[in-house]
C-alpha positions in Angstrom: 113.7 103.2 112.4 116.2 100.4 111.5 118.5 100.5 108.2 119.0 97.1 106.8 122.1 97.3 104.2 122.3 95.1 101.2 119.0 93.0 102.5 117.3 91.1 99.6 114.3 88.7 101.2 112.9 86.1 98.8 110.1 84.0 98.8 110.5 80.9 97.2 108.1 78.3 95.0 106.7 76.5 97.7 106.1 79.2 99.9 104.3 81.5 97.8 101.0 81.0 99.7 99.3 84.0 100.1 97.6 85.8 97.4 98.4 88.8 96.5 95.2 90.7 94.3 97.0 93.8 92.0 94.4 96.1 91.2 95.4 98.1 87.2 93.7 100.6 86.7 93.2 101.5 82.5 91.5 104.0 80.6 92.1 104.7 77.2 96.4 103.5 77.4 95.8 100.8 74.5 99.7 101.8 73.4 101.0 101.2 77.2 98.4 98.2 78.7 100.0 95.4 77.3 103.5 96.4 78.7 101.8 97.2 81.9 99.9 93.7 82.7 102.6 91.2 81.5 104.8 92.9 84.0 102.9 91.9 86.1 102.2 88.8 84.7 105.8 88.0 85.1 106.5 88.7 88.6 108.4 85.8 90.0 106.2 85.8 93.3 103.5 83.7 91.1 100.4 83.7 93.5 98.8 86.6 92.0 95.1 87.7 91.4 95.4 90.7 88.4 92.4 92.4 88.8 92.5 94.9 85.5 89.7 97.7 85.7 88.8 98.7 82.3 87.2 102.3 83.1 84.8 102.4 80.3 87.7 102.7 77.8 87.1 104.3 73.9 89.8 102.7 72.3 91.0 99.3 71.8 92.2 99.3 75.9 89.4 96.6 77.0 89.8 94.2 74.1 93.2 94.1 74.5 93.2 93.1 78.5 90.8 90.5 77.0 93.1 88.8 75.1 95.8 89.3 77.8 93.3 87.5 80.1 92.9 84.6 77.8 96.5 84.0 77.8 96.9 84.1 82.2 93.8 82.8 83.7 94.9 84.7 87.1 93.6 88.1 85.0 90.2 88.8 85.5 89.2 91.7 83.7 86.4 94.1 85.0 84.8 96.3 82.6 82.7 99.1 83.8 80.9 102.8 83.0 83.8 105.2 82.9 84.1 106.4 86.5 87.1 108.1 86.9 90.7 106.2 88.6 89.0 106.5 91.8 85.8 104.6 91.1 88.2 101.9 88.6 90.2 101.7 92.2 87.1 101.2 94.0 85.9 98.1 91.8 89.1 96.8 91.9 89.2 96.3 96.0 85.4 95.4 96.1 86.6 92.2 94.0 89.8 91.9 95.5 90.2 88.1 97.3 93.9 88.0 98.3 95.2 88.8 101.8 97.5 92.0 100.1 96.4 94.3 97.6 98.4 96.5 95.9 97.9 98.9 92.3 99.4 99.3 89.2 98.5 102.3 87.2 98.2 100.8 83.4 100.8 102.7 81.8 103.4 101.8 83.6 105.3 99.1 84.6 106.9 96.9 87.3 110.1 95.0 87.5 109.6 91.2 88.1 110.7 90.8 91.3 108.7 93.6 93.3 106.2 92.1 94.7 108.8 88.9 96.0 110.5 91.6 97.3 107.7 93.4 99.4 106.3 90.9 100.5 109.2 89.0 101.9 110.5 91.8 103.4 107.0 92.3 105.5 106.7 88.5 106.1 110.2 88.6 107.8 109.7 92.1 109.6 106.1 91.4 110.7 105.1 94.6 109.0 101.5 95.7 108.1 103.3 97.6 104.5 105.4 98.0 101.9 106.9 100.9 100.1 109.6 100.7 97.5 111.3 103.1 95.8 110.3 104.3 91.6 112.3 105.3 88.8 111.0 108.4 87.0 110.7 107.5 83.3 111.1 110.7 80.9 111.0 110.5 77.1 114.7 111.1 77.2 116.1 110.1 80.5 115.5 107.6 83.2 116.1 109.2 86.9 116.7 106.3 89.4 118.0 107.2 92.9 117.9 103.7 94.0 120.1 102.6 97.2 120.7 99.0 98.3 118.9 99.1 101.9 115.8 98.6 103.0 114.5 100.7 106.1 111.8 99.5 108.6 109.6 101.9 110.6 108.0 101.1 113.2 104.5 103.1 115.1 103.6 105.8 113.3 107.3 106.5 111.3 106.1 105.6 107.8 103.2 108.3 108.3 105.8 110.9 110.2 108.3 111.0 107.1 105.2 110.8 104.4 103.9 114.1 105.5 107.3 115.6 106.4 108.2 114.5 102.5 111.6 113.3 103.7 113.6 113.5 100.2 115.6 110.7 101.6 112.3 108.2 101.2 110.3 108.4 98.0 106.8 107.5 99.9 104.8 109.8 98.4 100.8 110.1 97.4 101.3 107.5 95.3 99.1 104.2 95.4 101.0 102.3 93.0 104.2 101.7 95.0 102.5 100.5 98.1 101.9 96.7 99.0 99.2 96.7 102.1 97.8 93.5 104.4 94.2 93.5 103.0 93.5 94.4 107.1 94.5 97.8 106.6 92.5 98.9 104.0 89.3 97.2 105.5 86.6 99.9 105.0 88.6 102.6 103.2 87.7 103.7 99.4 88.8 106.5 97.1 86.9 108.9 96.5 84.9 108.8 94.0 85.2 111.2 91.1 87.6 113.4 92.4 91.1 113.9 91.2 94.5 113.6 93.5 92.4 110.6 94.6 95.3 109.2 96.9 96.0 112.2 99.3 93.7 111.3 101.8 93.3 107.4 100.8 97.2 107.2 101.4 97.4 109.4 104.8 94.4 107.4 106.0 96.1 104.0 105.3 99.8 104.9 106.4 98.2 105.7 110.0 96.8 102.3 110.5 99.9 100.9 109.9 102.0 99.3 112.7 105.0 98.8 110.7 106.2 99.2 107.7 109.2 98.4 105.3 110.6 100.6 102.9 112.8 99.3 100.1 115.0 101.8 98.6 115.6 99.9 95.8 113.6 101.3 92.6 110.8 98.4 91.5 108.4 100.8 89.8 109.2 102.4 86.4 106.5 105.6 86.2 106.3 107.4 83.2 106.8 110.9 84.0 105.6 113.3 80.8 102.6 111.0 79.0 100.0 113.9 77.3 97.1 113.3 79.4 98.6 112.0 82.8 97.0 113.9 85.4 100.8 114.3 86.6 101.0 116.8 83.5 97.6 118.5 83.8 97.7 122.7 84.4 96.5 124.6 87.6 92.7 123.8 86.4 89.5 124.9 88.2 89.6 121.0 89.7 92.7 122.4 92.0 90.1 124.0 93.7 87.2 121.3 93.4 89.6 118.5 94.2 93.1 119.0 95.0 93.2 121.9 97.8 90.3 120.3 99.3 92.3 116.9 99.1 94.9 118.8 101.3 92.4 120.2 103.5 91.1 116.9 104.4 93.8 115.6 105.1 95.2 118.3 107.8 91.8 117.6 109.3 92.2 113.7 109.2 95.7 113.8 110.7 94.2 116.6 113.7 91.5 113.7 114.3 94.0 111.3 115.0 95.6 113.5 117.9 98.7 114.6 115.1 98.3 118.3 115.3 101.9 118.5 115.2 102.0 116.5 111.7 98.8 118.3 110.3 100.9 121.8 111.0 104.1 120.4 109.2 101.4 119.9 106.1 100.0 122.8 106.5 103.6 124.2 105.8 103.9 122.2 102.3 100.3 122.9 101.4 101.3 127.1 101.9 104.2 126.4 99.9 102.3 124.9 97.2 99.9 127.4 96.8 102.3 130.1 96.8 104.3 127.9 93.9 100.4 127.9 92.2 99.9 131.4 92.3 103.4 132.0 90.6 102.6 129.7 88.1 99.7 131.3 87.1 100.6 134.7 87.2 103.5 133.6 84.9 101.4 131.7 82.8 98.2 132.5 80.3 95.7 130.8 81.4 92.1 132.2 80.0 91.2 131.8 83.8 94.3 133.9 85.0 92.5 136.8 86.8 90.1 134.4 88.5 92.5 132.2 89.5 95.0 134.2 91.2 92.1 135.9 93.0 91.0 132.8 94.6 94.5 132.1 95.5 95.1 135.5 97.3 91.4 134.3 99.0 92.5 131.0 100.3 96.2 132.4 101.8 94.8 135.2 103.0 91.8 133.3 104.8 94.4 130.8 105.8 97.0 133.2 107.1 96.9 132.8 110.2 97.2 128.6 110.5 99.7 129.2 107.5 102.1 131.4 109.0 101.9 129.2 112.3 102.6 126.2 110.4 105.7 128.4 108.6 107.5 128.5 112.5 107.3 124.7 112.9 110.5 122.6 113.1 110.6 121.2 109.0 109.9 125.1 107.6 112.2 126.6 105.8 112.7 130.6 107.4 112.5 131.8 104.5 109.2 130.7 103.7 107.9 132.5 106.3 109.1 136.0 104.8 107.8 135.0 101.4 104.1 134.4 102.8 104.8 137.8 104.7 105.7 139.5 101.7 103.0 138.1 99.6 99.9 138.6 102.5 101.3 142.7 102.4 101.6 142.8 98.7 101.2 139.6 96.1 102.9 142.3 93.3 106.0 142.6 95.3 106.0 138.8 96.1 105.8 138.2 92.3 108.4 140.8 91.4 111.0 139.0 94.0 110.3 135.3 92.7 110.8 137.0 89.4 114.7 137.9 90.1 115.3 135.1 92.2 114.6 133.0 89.2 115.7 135.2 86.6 119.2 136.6 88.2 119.5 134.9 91.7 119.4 131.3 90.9 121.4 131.6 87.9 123.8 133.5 89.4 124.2 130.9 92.1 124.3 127.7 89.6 126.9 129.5 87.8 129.2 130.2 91.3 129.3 126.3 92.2 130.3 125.4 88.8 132.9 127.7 88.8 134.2 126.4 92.4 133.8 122.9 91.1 136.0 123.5 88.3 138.8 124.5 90.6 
């Protein structure tokens, strides 16, 4: 891993060769497309294809990228059966011509220079990726942790601090703030109606890559709390039709590739997870509450074993290890202690520091 400080590549008119296809994904965003496409529309890296996937949209979403596409002749809009982001993504890289490919989700947006950015940081590093850094737009506040720095990994780093979830790189599941040589992705897909789509499309990708760049600096602006963003959506019965089997899949994937030792330092954040899930549900009221919290007492204890293995490995938290202990012996005294940790403990300890900050 090498730290580049206060590096800013750029790519200018004349050498803006390659093409770069951006796949957008839209379904029903009519209030947000427009934003989202002439962002990208006004990137200053200007060889772009804009490959917007209308995903059988009810509203007025497809006969706005229409006129969108009538103004910048590099949109081509594809209007299909709703299929879910997955399937939308998958159209979009079956027409995709350019030699990178990267995707927008249609309610966001991009600043103009991040795809300059990406790609002249992988032309001049020789890297097979990019990932840059997103701020977190809420209705009220804006969170950006941007630093000026970008980072280069080499072998299989880029995949080593994704599944560790280094908090110090904003990787992440996340499609949208990749940029990948069209090589990579060769014969990979999403998959197709399933939820938490990029899991396993994102661990799959990162291990193929030889090197990749990361720029800290924030290029994506991703809107946090909007009602219907699957980012938003309740403990459901498709966490366990789509997103603990997403996990599951991809501990297998990374055991394939002769990472046992990664695929135990997920297994680690997956237990965590589903502990977090079961609290959340038992503190919640849910219609399915009963059912659910029995099939989360099913999968840890089935799991226990690889679970409490994976809670001894290097990244784990100790004390993780005594909450899956506590909760395998009795999930009522589990609940009852993550009750007055966040009730009395917590507090108790926010209040402490602010008093020691004050003198």
């Amino acid at each position: 891993m090498r730290i580049l400080e206060q590096y800013h590549p750029q790519i200018g008119q004349e050498d803006q060769t390659e093409l770069i296809s951006v796949i957008v994904a839209a379904y029903n965003i009519a209030d947000y497309i427009e934003k989202g496409v002439r962002s990208v529309c006004a990137q200053t890296y200007r060889n772009l294809e804009i490959l917007v996937v209308d995903d059988g949209s009810t509203d007025m979403t497809g006969s706005i990228c229409d006129r969108l596409a009538e103004e910048d002749k590099r949109i081509r809009v594809i209007h299909k059966k709703n299929g879910g982001l997955a399937d939308a993504r998958n159209a979009g890289l079956q027409a995709a011509g350019g030699s990178y490919i990267g995707f927008i989700d249609g309610d966001d947006w991009i600043d103009p220079d991040m795809y300059e950015k990406m790609l002249g940081a992988m032309r001049e590093q020789k890297a097979d990726a990019a990932v840059c850094r997103y701020r977190q737009v809420h209705s009220a506040y804006t969170l950006d942790e941007s630093q000026d720095r970008v980072v280069v990994f080499a072998g299989q780093e880029a995949l080593q601090h994704y599944v560790w979830e280094s908090k110090e790189f904003a990787i992440q599941n996340a499609a949208w703030n990749k940029l990948y040589k069209k090589e990579i992705l060769a014969d990979l897909l999403f998959p197709t109606g399933k939820l938490y789509e990029d899991i396993v499309f994102t661990t799959r990708a990162l291990s193929r890559v030889r090197c990749c760049v990361y720029l800290d600096t924030a290029c994506y602006n991703y809107i946090i709390d909007r009602e219907g963003s699957i980012m938003n959506a309740q403990i459901n019965e498709r966490t366990f039709t789509d997103h603990i089997p997403a996990y599951d899949e991809k501990t297998a994937f990374l055991r394939s590739i002769g990472r046992a030792d990664l695929a135990k330092v997920h297994d680690y954040f997956v237990c965590k997870r589903l502990l977090l899930f079961y609290h959340q549900v038992e503190e919640g009221e849910l219609p399915d509450r009963d059912r659910y919290l029995e099939k989360f007492r099913q999968i840890l204890w089935n799991g226990r074993e690889s679970y409490m293995a994976a809670c001894a490995c290097p990244q784990a938290d100790p004390r993780d290890a005594k909450k899956l202990k506590l909760f395998l012996r009795s999930p009522a005294r589990y609940s009852r202690r993550i009750r007055i940790e966040e009730r009395v403990v917590i507090p108790c300890k926010v209040k402490i520091k602010r008093l020691l900050h004050r003198g």
